[in-house]
N, CA, C and O atoms as a Tripos MOL2 file, in Angstrom:
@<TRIPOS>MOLECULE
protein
  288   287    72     0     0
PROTEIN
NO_CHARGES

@<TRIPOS>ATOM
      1 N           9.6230 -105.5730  -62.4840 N.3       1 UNK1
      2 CA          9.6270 -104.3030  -61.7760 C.3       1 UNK1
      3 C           9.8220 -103.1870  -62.7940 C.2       1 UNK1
      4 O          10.5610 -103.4030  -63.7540 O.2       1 UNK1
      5 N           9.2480 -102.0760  -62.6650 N.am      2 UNK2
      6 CA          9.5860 -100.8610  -63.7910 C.3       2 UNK2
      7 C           9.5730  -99.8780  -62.6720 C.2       2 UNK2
      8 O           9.1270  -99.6720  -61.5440 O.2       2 UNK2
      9 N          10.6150  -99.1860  -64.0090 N.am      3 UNK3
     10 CA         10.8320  -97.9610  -63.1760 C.3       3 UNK3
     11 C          10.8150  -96.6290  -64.0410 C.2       3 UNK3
     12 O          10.7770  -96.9060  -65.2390 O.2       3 UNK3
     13 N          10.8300  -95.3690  -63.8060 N.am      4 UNK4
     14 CA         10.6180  -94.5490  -64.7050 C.3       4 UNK4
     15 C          12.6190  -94.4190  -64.8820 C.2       4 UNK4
     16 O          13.4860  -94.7210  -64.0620 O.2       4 UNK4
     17 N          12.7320  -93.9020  -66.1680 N.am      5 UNK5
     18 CA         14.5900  -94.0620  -66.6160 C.3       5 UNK5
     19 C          14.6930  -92.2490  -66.4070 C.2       5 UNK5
     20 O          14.1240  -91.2480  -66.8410 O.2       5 UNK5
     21 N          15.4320  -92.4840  -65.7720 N.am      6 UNK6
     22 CA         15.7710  -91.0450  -65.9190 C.3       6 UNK6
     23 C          16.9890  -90.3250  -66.7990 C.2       6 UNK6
     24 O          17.8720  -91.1490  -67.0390 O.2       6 UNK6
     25 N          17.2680  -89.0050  -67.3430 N.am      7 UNK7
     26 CA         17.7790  -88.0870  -67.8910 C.3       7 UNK7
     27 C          19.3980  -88.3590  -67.8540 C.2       7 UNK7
     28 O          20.1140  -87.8440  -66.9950 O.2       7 UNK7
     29 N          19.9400  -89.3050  -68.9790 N.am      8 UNK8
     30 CA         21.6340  -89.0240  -68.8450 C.3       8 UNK8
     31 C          22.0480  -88.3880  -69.6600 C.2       8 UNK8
     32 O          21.4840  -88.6020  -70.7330 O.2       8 UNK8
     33 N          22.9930  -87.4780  -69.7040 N.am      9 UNK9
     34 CA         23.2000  -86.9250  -71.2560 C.3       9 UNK9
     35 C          24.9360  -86.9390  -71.1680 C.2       9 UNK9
     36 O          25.6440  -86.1420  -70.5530 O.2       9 UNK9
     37 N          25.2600  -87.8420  -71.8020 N.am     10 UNK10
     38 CA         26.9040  -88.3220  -71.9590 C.3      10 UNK10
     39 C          27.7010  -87.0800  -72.4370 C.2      10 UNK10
     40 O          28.5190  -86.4800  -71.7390 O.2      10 UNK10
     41 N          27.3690  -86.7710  -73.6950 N.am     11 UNK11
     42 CA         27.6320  -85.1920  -74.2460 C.3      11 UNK11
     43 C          27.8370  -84.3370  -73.0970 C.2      11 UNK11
     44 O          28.9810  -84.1050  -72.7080 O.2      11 UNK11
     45 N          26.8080  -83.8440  -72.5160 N.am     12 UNK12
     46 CA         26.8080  -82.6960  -71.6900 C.3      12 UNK12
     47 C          27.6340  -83.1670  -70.4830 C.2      12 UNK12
     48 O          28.4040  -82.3960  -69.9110 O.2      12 UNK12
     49 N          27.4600  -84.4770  -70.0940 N.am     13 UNK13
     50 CA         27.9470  -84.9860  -68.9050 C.3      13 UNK13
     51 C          27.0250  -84.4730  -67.7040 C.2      13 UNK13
     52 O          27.5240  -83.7840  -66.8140 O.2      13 UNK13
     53 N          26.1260  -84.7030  -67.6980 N.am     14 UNK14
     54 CA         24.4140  -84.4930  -66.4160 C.3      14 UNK14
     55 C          23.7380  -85.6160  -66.6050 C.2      14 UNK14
     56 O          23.5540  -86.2610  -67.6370 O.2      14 UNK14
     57 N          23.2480  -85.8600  -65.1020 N.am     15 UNK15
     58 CA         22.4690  -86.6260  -64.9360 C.3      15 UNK15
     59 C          21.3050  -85.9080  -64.3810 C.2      15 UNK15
     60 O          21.5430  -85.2540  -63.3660 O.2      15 UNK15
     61 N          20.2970  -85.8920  -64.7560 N.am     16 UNK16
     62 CA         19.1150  -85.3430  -64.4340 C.3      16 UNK16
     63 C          18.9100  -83.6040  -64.3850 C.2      16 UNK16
     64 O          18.0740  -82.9030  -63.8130 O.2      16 UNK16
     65 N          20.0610  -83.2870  -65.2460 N.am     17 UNK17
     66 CA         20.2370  -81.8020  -65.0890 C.3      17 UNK17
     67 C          21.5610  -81.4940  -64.3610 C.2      17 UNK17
     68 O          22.2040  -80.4520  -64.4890 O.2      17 UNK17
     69 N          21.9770  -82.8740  -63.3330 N.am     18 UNK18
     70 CA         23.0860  -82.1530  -62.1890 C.3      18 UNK18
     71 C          24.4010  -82.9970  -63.3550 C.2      18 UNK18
     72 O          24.4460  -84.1100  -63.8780 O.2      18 UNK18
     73 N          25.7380  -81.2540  -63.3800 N.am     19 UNK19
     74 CA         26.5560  -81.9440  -63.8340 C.3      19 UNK19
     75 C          27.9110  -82.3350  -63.9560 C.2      19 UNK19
     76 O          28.5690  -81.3410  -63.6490 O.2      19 UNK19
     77 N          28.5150  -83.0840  -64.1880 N.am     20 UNK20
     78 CA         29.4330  -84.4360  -63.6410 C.3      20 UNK20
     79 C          31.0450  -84.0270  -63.6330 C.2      20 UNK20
     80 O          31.0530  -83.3770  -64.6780 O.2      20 UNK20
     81 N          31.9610  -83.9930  -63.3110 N.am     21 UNK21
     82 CA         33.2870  -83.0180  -63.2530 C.3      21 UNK21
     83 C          34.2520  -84.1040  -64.7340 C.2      21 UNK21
     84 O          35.2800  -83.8190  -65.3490 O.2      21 UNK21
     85 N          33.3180  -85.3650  -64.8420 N.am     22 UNK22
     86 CA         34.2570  -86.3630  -65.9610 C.3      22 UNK22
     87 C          33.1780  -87.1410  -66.1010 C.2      22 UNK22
     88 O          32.1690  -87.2970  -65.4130 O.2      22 UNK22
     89 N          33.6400  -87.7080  -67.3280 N.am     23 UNK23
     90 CA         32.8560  -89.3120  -68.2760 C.3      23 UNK23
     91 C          33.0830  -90.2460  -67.2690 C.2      23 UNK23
     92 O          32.0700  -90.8830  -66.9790 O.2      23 UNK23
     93 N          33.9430  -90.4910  -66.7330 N.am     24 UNK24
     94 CA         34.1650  -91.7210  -65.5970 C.3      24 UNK24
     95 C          33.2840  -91.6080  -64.4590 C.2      24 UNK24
     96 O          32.9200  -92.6250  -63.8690 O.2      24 UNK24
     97 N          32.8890  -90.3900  -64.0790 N.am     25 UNK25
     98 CA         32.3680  -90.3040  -62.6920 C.3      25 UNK25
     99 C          30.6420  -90.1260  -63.1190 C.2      25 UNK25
    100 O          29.7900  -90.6370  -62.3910 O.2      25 UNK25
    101 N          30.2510  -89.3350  -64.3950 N.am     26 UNK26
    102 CA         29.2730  -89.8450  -64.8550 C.3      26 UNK26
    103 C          28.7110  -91.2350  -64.9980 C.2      26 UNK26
    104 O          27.5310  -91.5400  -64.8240 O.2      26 UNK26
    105 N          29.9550  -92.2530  -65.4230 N.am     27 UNK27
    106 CA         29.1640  -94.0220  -65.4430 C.3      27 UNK27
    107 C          29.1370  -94.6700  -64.5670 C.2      27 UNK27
    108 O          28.7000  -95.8190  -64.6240 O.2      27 UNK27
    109 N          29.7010  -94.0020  -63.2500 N.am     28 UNK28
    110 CA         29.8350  -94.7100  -62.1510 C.3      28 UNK28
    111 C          28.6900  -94.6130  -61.7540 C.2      28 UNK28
    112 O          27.9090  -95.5320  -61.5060 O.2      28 UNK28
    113 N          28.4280  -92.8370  -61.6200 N.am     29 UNK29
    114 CA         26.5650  -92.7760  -60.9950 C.3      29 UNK29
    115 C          25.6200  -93.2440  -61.5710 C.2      29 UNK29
    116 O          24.8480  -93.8810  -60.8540 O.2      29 UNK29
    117 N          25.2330  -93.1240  -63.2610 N.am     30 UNK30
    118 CA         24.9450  -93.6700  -63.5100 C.3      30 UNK30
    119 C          24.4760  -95.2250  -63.4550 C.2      30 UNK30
    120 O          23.3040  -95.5480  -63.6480 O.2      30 UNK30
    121 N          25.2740  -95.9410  -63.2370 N.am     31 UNK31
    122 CA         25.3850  -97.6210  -62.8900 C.3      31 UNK31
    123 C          24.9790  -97.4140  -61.4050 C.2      31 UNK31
    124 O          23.8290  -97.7330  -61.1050 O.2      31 UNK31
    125 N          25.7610  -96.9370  -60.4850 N.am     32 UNK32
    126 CA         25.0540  -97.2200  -59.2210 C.3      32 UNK32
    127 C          23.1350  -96.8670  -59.0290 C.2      32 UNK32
    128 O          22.1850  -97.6040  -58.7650 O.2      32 UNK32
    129 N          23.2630  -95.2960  -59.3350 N.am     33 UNK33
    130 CA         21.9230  -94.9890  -59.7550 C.3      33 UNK33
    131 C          20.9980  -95.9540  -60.5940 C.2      33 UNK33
    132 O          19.8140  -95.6650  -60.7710 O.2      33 UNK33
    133 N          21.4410  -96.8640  -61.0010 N.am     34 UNK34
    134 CA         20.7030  -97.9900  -62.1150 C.3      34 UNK34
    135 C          20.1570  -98.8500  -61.0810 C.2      34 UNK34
    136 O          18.9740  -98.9740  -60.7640 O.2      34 UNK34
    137 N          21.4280  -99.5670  -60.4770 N.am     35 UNK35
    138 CA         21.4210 -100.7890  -59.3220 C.3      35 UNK35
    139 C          20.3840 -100.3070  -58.2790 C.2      35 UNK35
    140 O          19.4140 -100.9970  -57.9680 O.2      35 UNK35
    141 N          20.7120  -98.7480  -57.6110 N.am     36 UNK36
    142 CA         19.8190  -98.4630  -57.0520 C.3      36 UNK36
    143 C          18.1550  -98.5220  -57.4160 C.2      36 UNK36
    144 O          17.3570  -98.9230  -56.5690 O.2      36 UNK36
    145 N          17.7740  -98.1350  -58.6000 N.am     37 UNK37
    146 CA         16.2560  -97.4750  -58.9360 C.3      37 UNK37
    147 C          16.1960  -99.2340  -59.4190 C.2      37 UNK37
    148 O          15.1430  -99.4300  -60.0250 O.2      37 UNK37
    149 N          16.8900 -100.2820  -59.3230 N.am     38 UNK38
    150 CA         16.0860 -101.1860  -59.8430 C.3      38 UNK38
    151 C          15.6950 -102.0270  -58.2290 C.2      38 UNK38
    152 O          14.9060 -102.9710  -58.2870 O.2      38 UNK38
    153 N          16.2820 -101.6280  -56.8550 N.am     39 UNK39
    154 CA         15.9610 -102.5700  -56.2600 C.3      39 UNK39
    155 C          14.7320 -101.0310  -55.5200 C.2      39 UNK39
    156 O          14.3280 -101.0890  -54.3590 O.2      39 UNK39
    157 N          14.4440 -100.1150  -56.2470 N.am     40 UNK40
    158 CA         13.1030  -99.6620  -55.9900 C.3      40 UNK40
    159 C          13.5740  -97.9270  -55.7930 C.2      40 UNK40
    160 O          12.7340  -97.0270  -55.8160 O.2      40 UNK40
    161 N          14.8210  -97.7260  -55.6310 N.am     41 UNK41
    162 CA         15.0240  -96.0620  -55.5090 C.3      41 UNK41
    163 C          14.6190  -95.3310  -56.6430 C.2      41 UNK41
    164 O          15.0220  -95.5420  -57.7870 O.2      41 UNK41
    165 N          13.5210  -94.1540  -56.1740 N.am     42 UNK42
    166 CA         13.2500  -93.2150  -57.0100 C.3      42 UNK42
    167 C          14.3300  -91.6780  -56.7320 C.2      42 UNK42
    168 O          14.1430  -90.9200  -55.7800 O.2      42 UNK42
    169 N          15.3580  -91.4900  -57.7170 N.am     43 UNK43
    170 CA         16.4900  -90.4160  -58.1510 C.3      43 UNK43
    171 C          15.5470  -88.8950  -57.9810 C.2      43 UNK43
    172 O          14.3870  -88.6430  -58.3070 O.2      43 UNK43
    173 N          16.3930  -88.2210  -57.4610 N.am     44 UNK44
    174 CA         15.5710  -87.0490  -57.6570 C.3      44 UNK44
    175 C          16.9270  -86.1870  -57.9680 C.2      44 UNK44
    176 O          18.0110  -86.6960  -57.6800 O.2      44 UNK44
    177 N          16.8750  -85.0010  -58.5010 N.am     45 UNK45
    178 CA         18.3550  -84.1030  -58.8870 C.3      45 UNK45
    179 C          18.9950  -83.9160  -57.7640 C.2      45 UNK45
    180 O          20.2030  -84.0980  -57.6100 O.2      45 UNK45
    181 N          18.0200  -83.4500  -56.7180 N.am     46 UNK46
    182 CA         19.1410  -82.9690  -55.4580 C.3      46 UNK46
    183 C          19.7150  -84.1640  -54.8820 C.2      46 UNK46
    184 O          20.7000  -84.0890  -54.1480 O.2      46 UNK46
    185 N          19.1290  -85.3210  -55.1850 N.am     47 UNK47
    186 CA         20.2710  -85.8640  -54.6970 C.3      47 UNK47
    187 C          20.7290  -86.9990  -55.2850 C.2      47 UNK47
    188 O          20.9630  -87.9870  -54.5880 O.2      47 UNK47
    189 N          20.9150  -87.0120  -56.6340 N.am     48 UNK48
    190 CA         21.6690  -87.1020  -57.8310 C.3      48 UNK48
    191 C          22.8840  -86.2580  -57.4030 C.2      48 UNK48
    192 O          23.9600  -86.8460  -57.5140 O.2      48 UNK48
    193 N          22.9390  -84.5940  -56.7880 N.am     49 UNK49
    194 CA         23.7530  -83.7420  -56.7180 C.3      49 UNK49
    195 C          24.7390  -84.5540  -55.6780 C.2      49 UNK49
    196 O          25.9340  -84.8250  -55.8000 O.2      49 UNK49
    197 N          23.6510  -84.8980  -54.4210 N.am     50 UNK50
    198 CA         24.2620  -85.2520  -53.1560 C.3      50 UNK50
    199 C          25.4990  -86.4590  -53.3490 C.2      50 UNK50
    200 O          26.6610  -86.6260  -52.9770 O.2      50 UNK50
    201 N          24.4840  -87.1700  -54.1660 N.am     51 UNK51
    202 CA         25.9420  -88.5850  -54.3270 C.3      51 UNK51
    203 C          27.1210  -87.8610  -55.0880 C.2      51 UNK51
    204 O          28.3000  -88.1560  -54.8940 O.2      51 UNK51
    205 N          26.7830  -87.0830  -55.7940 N.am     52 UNK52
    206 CA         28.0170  -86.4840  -57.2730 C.3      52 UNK52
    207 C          28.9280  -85.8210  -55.7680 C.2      52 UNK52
    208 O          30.1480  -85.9600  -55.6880 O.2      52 UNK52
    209 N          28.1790  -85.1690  -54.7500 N.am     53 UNK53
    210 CA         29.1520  -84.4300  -53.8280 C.3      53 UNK53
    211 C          29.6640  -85.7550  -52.6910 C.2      53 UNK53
    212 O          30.8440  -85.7830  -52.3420 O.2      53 UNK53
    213 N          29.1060  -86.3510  -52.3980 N.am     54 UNK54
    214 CA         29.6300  -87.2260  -51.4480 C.3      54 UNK54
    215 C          30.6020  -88.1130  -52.0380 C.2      54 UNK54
    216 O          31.5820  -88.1580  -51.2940 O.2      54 UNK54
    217 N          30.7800  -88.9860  -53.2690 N.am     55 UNK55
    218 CA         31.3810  -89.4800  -54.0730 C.3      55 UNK55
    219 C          33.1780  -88.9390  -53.9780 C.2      55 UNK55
    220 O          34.2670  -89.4900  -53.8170 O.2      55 UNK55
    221 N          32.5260  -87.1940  -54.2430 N.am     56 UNK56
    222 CA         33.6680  -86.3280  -55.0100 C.3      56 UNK56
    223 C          34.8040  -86.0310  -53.3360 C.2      56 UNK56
    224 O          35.8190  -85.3660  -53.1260 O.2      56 UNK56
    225 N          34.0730  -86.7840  -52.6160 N.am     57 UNK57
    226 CA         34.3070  -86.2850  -50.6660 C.3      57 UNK57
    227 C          34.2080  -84.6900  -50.2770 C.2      57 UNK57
    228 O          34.9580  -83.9930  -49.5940 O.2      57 UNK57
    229 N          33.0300  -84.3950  -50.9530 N.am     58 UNK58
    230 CA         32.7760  -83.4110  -50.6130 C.3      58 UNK58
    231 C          31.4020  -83.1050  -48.9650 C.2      58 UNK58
    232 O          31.3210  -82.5570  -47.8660 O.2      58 UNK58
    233 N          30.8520  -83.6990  -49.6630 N.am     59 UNK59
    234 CA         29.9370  -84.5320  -47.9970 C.3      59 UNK59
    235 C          31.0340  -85.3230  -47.1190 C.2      59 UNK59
    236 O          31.8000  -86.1960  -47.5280 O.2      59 UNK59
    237 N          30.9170  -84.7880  -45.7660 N.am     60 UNK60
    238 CA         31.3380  -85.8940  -45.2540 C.3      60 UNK60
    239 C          30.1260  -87.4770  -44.9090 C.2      60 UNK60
    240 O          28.9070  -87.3430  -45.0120 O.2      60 UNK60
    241 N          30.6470  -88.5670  -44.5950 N.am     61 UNK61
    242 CA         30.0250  -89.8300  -44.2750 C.3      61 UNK61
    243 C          29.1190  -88.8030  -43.2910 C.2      61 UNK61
    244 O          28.0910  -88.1710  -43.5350 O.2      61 UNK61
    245 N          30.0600  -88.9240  -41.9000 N.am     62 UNK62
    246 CA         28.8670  -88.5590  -40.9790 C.3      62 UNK62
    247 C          27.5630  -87.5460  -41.1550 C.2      62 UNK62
    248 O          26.7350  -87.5540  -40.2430 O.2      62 UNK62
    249 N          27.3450  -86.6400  -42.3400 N.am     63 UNK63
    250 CA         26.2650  -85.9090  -42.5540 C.3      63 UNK63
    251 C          25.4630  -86.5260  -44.0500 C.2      63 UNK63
    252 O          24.4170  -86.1900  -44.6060 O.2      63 UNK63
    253 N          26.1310  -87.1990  -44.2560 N.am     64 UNK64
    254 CA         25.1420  -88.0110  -45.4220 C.3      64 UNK64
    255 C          23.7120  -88.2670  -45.0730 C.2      64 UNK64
    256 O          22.7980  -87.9720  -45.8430 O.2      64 UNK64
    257 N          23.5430  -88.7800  -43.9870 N.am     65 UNK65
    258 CA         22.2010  -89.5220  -43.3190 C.3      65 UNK65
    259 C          20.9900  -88.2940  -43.2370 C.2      65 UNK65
    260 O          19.7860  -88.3210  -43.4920 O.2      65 UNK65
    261 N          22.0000  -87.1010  -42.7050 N.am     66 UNK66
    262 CA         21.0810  -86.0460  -42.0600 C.3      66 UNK66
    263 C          20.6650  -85.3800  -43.6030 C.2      66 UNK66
    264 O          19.4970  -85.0220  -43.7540 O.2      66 UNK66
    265 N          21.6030  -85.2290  -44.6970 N.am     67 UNK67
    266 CA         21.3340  -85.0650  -45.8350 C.3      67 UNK67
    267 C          20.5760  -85.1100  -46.8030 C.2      67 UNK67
    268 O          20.1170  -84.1970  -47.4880 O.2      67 UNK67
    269 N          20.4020  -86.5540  -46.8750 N.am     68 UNK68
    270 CA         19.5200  -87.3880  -47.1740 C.3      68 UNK68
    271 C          18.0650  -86.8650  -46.9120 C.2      68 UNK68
    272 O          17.2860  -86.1730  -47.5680 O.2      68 UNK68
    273 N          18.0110  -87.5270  -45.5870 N.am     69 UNK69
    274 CA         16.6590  -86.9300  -44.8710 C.3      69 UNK69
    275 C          16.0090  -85.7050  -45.5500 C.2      69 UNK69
    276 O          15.0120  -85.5240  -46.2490 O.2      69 UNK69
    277 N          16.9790  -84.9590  -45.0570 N.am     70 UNK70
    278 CA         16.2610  -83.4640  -45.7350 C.3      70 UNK70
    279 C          16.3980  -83.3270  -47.3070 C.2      70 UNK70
    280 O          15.9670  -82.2770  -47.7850 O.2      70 UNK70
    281 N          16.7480  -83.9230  -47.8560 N.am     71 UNK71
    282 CA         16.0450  -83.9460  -49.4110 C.3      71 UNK71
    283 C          15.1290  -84.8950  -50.0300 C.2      71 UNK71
    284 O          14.7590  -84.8800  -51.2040 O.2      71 UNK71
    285 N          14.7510  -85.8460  -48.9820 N.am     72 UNK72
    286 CA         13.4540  -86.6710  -49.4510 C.3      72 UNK72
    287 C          12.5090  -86.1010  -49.4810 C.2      72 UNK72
    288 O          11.4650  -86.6540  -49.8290 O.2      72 UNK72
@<TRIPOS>BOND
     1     1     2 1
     2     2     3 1
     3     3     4 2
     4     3     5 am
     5     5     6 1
     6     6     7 1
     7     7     8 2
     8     7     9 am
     9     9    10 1
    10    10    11 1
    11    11    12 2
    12    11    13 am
    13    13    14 1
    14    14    15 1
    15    15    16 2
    16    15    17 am
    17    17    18 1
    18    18    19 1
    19    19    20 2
    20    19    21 am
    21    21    22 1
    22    22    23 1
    23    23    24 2
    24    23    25 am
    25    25    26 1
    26    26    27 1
    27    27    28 2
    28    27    29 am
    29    29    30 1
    30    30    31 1
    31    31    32 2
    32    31    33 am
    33    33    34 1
    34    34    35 1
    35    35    36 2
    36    35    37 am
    37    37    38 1
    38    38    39 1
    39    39    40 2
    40    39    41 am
    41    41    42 1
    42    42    43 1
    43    43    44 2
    44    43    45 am
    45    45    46 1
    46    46    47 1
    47    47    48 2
    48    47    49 am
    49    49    50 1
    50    50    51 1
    51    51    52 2
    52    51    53 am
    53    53    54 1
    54    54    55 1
    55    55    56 2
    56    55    57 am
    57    57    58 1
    58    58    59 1
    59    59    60 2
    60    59    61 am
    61    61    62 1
    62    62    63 1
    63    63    64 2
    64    63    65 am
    65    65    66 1
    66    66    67 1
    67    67    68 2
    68    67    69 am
    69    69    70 1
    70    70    71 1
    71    71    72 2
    72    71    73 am
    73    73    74 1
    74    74    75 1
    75    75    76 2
    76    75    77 am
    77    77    78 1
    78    78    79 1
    79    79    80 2
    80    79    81 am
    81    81    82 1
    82    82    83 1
    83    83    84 2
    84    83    85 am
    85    85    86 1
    86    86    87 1
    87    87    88 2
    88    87    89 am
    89    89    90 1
    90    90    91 1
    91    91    92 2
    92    91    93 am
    93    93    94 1
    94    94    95 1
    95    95    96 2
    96    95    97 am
    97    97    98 1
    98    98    99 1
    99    99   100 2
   100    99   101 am
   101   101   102 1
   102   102   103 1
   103   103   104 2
   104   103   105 am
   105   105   106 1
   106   106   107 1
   107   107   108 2
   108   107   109 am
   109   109   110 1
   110   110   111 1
   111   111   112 2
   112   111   113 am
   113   113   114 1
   114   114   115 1
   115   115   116 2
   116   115   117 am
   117   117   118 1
   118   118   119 1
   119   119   120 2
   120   119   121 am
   121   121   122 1
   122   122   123 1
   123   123   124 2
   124   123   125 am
   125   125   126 1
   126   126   127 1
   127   127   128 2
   128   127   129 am
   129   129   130 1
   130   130   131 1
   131   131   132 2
   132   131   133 am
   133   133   134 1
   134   134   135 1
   135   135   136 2
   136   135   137 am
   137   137   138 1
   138   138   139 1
   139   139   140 2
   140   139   141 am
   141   141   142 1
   142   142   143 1
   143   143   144 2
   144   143   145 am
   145   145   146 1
   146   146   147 1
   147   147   148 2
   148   147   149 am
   149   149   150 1
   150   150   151 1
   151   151   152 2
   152   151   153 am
   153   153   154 1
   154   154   155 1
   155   155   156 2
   156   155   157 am
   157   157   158 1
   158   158   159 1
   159   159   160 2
   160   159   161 am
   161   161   162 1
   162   162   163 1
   163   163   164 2
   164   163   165 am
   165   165   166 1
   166   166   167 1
   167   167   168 2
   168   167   169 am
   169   169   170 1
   170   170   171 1
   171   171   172 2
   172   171   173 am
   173   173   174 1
   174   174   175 1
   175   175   176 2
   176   175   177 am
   177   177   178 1
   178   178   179 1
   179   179   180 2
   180   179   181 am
   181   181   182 1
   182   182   183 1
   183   183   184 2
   184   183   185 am
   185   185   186 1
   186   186   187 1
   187   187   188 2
   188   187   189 am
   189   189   190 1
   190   190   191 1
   191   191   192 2
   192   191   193 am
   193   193   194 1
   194   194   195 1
   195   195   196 2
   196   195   197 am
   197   197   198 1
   198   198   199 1
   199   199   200 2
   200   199   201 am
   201   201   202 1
   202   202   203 1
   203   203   204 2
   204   203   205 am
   205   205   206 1
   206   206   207 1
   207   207   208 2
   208   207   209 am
   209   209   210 1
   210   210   211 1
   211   211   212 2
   212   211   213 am
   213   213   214 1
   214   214   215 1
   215   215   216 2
   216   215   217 am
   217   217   218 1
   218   218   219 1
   219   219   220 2
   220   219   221 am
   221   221   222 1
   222   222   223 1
   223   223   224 2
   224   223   225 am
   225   225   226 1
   226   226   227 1
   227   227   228 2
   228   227   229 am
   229   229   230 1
   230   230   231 1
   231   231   232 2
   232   231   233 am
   233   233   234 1
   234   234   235 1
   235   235   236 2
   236   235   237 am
   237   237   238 1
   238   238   239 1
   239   239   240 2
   240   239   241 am
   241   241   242 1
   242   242   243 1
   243   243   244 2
   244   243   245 am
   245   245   246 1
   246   246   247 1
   247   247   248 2
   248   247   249 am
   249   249   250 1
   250   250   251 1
   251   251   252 2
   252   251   253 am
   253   253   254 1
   254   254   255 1
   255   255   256 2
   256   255   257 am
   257   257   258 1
   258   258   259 1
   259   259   260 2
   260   259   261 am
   261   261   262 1
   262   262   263 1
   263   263   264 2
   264   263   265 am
   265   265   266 1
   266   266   267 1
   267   267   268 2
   268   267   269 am
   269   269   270 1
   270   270   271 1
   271   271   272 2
   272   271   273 am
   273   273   274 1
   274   274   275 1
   275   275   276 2
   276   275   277 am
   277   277   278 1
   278   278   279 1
   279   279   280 2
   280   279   281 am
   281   281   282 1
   282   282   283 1
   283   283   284 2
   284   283   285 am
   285   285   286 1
   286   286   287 1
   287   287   288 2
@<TRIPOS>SUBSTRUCTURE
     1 UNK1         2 RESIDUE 1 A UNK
     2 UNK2         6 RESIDUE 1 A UNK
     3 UNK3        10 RESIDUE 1 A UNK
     4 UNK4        14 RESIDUE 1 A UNK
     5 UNK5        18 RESIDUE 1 A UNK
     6 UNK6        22 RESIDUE 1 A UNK
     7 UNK7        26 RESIDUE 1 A UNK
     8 UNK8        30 RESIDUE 1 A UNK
     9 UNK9        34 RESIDUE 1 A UNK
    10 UNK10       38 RESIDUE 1 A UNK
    11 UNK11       42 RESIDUE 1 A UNK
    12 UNK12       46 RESIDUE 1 A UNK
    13 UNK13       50 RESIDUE 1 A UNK
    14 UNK14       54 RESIDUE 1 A UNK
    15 UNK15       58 RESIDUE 1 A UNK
    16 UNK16       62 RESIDUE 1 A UNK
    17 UNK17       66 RESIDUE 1 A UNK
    18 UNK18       70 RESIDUE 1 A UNK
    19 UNK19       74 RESIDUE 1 A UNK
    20 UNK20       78 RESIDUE 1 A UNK
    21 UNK21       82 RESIDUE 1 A UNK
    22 UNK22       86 RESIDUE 1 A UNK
    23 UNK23       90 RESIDUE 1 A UNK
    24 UNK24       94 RESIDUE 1 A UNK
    25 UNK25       98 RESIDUE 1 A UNK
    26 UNK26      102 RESIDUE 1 A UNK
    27 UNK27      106 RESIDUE 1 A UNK
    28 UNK28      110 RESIDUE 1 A UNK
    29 UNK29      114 RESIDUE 1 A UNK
    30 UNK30      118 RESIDUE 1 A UNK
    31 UNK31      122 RESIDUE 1 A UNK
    32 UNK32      126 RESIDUE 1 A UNK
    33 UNK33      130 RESIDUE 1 A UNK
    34 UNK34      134 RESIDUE 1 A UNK
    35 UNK35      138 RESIDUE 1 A UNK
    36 UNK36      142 RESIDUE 1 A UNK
    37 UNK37      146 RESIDUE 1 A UNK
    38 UNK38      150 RESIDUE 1 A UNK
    39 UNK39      154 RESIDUE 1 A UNK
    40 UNK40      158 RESIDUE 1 A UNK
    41 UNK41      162 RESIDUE 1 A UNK
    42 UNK42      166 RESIDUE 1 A UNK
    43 UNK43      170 RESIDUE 1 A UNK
    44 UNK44      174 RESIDUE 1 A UNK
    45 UNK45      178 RESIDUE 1 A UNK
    46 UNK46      182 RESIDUE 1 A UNK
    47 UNK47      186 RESIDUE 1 A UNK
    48 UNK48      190 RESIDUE 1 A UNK
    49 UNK49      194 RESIDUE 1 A UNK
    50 UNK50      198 RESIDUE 1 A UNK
    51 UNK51      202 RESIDUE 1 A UNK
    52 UNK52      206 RESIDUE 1 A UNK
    53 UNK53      210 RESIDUE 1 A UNK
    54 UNK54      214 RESIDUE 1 A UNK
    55 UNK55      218 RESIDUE 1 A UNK
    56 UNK56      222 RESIDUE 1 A UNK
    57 UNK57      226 RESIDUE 1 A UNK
    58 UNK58      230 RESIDUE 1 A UNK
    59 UNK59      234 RESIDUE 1 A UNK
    60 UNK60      238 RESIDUE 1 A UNK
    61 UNK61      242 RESIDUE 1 A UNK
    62 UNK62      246 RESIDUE 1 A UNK
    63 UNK63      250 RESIDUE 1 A UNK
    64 UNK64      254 RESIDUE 1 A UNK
    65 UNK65      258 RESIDUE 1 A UNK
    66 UNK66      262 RESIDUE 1 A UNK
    67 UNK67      266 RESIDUE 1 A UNK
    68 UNK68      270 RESIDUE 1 A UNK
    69 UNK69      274 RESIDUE 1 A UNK
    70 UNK70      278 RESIDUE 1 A UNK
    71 UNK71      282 RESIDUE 1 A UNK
    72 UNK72      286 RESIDUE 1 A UNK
């Protein structure tokens, strides 16, 4: 399976441009974002942003879905 790799920059602490409040919360997305795009998810920034905010509990659960949606 291939996938296109997208944009980490450890230094800056961004993933795809969106960026990260710590090094820890950067490798987490990172790695999940990995697991994800290998069983076929294509990352896009906004919602690269969305997990960095839902993660941080800034999304709540219940509007994740509707979230989502509207940034595919």
């Amino acid at each position: 399976m291939a996938f296109t790799p997208i944009a980490v920059d450890r230094d800056a602490m961004t993933i795809m441009g969106v960026q990260f409040p710590d090094k820890g919360s950067l490798e987490r997305a990172a790695n999940a974002l990995g697991s994800n795009m290998y069983e076929g998810f294509e990352p896009t920034p906004s919602l690269v942003e969305l997990y960095r905010d839902f993660v941080a509990g800034k999304v709540a659960p219940s509007a994740l879905v509707t979230l989502i949606k509207e940034r595919l």
